[in-house]
MARBA-3410 file (N, C-alpha, C, O; in Angstrom, 1 decimal):
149
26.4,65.1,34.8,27.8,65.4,34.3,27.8,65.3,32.8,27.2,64.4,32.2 ~ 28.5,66.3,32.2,28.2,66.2,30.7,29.9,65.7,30.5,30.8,65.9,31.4 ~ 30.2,65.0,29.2,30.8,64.3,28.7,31.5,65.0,27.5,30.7,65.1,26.5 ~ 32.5,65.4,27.3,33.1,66.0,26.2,33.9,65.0,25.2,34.5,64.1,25.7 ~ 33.8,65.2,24.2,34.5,64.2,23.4,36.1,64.8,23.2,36.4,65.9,22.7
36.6,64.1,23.6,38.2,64.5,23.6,39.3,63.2,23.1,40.3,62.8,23.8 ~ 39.1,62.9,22.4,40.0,61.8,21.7,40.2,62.0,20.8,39.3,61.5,20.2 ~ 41.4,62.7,19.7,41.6,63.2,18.5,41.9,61.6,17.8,41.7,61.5,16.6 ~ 42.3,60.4,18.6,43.2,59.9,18.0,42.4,58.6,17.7,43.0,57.7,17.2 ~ 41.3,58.7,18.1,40.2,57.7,17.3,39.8,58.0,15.9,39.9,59.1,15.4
39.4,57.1,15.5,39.3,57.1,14.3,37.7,56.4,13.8,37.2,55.5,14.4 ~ 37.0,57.0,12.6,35.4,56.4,12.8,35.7,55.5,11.3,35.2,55.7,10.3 ~ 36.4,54.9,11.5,36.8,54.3,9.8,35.7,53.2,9.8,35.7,52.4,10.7 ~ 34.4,53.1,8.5,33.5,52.3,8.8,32.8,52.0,9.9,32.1,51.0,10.1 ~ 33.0,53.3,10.6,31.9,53.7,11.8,31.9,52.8,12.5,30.8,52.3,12.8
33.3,52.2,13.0,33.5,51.0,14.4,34.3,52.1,14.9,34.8,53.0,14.2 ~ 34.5,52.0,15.8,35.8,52.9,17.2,35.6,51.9,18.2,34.6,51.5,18.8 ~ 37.1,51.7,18.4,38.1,51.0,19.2,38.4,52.0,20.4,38.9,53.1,20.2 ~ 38.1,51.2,21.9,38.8,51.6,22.9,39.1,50.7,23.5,38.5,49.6,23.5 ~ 40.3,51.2,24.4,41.1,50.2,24.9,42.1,50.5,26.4,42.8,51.3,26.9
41.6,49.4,26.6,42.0,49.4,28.6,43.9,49.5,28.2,44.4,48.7,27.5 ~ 44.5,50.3,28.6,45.8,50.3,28.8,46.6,49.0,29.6,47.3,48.2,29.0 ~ 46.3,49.0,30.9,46.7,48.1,31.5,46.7,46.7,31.2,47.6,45.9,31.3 ~ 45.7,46.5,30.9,44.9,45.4,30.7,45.8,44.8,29.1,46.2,43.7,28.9 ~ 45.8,45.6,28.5,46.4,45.2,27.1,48.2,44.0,27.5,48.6,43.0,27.1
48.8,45.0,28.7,50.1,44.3,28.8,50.2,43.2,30.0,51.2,42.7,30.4 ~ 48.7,42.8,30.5,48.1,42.3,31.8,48.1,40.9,31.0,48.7,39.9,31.2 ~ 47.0,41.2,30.0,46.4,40.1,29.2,47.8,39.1,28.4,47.9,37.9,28.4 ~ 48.5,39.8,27.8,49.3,39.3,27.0,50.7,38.4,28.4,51.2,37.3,28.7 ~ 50.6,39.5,28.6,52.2,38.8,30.0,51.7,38.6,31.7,51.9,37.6,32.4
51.1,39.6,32.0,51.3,39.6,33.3,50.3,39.0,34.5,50.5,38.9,35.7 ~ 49.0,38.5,33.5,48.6,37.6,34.4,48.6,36.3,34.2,48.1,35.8,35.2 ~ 48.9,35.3,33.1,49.6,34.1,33.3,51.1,34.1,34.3,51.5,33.3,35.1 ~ 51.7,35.2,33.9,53.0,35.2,35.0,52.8,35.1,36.8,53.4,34.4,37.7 ~ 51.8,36.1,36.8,51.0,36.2,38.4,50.4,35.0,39.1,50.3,34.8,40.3
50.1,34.1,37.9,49.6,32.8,38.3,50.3,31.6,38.5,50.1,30.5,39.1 ~ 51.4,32.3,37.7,52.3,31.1,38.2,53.2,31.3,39.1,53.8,30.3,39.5 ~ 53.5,32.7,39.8,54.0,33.7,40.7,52.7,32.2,42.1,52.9,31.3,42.8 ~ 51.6,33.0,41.8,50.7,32.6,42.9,50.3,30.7,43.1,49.6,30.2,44.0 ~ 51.1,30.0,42.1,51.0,28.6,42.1,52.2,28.0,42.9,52.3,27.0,43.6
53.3,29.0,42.4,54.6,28.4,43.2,54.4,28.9,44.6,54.9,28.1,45.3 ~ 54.1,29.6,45.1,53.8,30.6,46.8,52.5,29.2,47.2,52.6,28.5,48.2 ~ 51.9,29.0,46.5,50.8,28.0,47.0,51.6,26.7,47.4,51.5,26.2,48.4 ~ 52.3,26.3,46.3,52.5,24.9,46.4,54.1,24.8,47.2,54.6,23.8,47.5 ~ 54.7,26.0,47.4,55.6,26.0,49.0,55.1,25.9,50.1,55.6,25.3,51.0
53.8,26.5,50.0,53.1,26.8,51.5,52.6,25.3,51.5,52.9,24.8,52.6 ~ 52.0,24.4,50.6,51.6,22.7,50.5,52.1,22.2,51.1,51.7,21.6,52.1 ~ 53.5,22.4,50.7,54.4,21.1,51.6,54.5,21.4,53.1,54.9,20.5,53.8 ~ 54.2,22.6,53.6,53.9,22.2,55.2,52.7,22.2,55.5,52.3,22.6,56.6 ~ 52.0,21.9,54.8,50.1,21.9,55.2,49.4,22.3,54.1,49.2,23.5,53.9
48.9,21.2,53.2,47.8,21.1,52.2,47.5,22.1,52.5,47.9,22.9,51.7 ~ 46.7,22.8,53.6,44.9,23.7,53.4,45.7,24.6,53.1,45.7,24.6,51.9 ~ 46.8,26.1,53.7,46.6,26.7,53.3,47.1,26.9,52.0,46.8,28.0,51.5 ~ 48.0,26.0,51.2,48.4,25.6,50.1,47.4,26.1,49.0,47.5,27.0,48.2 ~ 46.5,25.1,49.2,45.1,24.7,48.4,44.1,26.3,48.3,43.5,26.8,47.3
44.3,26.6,49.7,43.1,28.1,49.6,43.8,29.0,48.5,43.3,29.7,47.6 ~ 45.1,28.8,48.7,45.5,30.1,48.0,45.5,29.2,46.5,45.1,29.9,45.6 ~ 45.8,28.3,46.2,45.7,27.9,44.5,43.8,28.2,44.2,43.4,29.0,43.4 ~ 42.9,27.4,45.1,41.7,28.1,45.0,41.4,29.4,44.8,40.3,29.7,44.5 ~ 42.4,30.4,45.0,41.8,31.6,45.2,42.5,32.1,44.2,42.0,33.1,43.6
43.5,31.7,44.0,44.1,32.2,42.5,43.3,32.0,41.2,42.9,32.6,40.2 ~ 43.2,30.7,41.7,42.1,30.1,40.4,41.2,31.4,40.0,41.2,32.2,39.1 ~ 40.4,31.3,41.1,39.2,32.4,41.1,39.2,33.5,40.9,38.2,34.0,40.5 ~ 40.4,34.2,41.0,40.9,35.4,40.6,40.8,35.4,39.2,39.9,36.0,38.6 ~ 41.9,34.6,38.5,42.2,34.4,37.4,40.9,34.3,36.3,40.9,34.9,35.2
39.5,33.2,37.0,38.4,33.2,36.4,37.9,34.6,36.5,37.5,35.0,35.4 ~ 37.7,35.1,37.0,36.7,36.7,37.4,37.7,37.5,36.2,37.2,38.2,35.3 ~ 38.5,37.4,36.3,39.1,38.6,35.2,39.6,38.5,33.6,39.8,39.3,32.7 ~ 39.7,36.9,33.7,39.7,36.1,32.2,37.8,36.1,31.9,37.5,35.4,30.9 ~ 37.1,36.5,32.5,35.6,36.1,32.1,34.8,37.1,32.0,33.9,37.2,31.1
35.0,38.0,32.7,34.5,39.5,33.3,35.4,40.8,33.1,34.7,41.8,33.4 ~ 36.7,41.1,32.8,37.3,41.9,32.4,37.2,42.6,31.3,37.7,41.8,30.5 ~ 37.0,43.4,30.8,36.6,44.1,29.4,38.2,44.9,29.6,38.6,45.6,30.6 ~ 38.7,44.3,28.2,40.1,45.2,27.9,39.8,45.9,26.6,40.5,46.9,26.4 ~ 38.9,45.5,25.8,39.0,46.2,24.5,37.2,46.1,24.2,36.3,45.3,24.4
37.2,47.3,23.5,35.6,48.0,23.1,35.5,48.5,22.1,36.1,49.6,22.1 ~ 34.8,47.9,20.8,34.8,48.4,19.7,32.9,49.2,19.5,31.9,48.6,19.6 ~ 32.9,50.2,19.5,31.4,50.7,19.1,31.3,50.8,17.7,32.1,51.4,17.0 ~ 30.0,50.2,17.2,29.6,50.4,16.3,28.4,50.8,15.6,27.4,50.2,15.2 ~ 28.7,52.3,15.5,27.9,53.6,15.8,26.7,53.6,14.4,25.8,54.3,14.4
26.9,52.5,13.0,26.2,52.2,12.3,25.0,50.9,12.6,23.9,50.9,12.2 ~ 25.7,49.8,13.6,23.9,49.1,14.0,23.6,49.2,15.5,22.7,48.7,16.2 ~ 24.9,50.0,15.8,24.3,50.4,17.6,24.2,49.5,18.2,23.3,49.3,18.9 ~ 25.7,48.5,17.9,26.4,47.8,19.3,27.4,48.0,19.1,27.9,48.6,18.1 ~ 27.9,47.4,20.7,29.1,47.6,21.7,29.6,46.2,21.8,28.9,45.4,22.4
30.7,45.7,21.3,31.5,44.3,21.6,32.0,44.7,22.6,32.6,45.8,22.5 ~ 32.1,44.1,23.7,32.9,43.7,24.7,34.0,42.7,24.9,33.6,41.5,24.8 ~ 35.6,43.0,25.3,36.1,41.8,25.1,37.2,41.7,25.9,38.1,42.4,26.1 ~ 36.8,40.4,26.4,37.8,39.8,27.4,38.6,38.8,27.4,38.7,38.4,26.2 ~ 39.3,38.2,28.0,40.3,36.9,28.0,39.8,35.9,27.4,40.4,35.4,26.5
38.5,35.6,27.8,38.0,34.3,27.5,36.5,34.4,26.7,35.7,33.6,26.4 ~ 36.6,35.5,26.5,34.7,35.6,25.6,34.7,36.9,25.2,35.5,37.7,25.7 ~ 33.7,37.1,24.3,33.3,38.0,23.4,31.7,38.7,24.1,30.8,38.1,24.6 ~ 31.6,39.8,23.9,29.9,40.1,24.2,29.7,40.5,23.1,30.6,40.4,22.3 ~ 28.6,41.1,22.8,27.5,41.9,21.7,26.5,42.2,22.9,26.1,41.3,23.7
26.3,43.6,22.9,25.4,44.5,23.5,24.4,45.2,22.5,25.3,45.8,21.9 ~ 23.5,45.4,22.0,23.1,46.3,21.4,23.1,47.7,22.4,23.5,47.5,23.5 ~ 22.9,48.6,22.1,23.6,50.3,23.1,21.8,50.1,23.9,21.6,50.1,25.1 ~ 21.0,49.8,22.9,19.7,49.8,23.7,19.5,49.1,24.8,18.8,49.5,25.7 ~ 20.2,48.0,24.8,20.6,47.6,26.0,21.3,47.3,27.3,21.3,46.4,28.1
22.2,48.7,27.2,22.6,48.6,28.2,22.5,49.7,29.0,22.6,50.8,28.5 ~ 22.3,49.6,30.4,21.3,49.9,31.7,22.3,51.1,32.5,21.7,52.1,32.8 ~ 23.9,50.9,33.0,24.2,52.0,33.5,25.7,51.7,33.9,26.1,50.5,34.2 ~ 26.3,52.6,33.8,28.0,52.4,34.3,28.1,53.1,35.5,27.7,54.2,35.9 ~ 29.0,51.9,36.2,29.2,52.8,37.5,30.8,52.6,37.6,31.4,51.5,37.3
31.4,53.5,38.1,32.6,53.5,38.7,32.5,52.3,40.2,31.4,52.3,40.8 ~ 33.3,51.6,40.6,33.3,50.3,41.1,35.1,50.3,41.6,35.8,49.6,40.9 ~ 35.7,51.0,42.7,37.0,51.0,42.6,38.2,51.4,42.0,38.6,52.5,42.0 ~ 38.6,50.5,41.4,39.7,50.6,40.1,39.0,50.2,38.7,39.8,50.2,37.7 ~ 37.5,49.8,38.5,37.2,49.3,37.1,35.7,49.9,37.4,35.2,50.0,38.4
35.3,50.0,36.1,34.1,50.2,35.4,33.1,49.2,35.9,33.5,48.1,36.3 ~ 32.3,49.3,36.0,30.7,48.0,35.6,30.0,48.8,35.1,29.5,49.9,35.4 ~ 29.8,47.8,33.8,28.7,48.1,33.1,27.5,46.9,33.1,27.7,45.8,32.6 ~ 26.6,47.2,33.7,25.2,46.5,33.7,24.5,46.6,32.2,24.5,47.6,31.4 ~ 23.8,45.3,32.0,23.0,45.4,30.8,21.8,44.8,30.8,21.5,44.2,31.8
20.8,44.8,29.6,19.6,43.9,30.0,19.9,42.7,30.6,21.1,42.6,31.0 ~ 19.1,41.6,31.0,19.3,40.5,31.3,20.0,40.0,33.0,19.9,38.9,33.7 ~ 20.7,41.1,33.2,21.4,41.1,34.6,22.8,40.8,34.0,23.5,40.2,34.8 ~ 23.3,41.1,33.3,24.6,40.9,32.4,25.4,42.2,33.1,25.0,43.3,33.3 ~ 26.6,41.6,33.3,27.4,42.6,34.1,28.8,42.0,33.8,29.2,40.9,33.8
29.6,43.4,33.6,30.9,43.5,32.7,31.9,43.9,33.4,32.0,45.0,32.8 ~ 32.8,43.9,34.1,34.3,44.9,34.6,34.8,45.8,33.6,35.3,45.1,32.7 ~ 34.9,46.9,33.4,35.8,47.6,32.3,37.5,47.9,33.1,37.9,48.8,33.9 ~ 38.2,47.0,32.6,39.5,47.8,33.4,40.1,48.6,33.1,40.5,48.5,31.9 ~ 40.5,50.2,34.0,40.8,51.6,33.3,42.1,51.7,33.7,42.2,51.0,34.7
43.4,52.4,33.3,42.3,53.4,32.4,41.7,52.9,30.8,42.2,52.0,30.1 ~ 40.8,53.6,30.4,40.4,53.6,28.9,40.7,54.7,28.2,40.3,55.8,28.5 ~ 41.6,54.5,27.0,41.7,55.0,26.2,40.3,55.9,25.6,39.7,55.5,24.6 ~ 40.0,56.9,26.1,38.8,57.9,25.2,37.7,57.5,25.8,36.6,57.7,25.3 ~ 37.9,56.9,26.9,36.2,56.9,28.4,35.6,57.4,28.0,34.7,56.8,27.4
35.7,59.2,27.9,34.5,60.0,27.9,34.1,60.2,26.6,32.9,60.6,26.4 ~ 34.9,59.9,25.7,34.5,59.9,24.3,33.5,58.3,24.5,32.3,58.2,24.0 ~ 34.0,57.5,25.0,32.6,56.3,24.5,32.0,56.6,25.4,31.0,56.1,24.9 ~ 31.5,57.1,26.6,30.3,57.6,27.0,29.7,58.3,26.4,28.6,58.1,26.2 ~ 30.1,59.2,26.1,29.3,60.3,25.8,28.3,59.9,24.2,27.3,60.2,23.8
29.4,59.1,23.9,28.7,58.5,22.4,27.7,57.4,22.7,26.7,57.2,21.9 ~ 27.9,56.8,23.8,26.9,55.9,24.5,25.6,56.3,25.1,24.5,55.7,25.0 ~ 25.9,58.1,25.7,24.6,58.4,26.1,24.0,59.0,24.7,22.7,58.9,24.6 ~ 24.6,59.5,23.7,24.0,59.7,22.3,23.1,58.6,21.6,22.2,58.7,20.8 ~ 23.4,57.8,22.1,22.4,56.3,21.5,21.5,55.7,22.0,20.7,55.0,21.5
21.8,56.1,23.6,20.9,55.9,24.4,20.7,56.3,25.6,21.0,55.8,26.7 ~ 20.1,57.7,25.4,20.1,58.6,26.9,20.0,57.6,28.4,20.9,57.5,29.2 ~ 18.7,56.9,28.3,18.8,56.0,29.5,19.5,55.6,30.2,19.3,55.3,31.3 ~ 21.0,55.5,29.5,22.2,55.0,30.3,22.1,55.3,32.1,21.7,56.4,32.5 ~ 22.5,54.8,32.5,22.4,55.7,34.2,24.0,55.4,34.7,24.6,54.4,35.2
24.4,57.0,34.4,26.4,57.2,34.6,26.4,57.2,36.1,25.4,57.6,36.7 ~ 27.4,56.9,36.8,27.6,57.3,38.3,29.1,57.3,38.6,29.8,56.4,38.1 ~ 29.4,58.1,39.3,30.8,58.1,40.3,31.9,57.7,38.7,32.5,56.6,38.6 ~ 31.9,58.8,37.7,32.9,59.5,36.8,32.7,60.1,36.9,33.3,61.0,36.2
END
């Protein structure tokens, strides 16, 4: 599948470009500390008639909450002068060099991107100019292996 660059509205200022998960931008700021506390009060009603299923569901919130504060990529800056990719989520920062990273697959509602090491990333979409950072992605490093976009 070839990749057309269609994002007028990036900008290469000092040869970084910024993309950015839509959802994710009003998720991170509001809506999933709200969800959690949405999913803590539903837990701790269900408590008072019986700890376990109380507990499963605050455990499972929890777990939610970690997988997407840890693994969620909302914002992507490429930096097309030393040929990495920041990835950035709730809770951490990546640095990719482009050489190292191995293949994006469509995965449901989000991205994975695999990298050396066994390093693996959620991209939540949509993304602002997808095909524009792919296509700039396979520019730096054909190897990439694209699937199911």
């Amino acid at each position: 599948m070839a990749f057309t660059r269609n994002a007028p509205e990036l900008s290469q200022q000092n040869a970084v470009i910024r993309y950015r998960s839509v959802p994710a931008m009003a998720a991170s700021g509001f809506g999933i500390p709200f969800a959690t506390l949405i999913a803590a009060l539903v837990a701790w009603t269900l408590a008072k008639d019986g700890p376990r299923p109380g507990l499963a569901l605050v455990a499972l919130g929890i777990y939610g909450l970690f997988q997407v504060a840890w693994r969620g990529v909302f914002d992507i800056r490429l930096d097309l002068e030393q040929q990495v990719c920041e990835f950035r989520t709730l809770a951490r920062r990546v640095m990719v060099p482009v050489k190292e990273i191995e293949a994006i697959d469509n995965r449901n509602f989000d991205l994975r991107l695999r990298y050396e090491g066994g390093g693996k990333l959620e991209i939540l979409q949509p993304v602002q100019g997808l095909h524009d950072l792919i296509a700039r992605l396979k520019d730096l490093n054909p190897d990439i292996a694209v699937a199911g976009i």
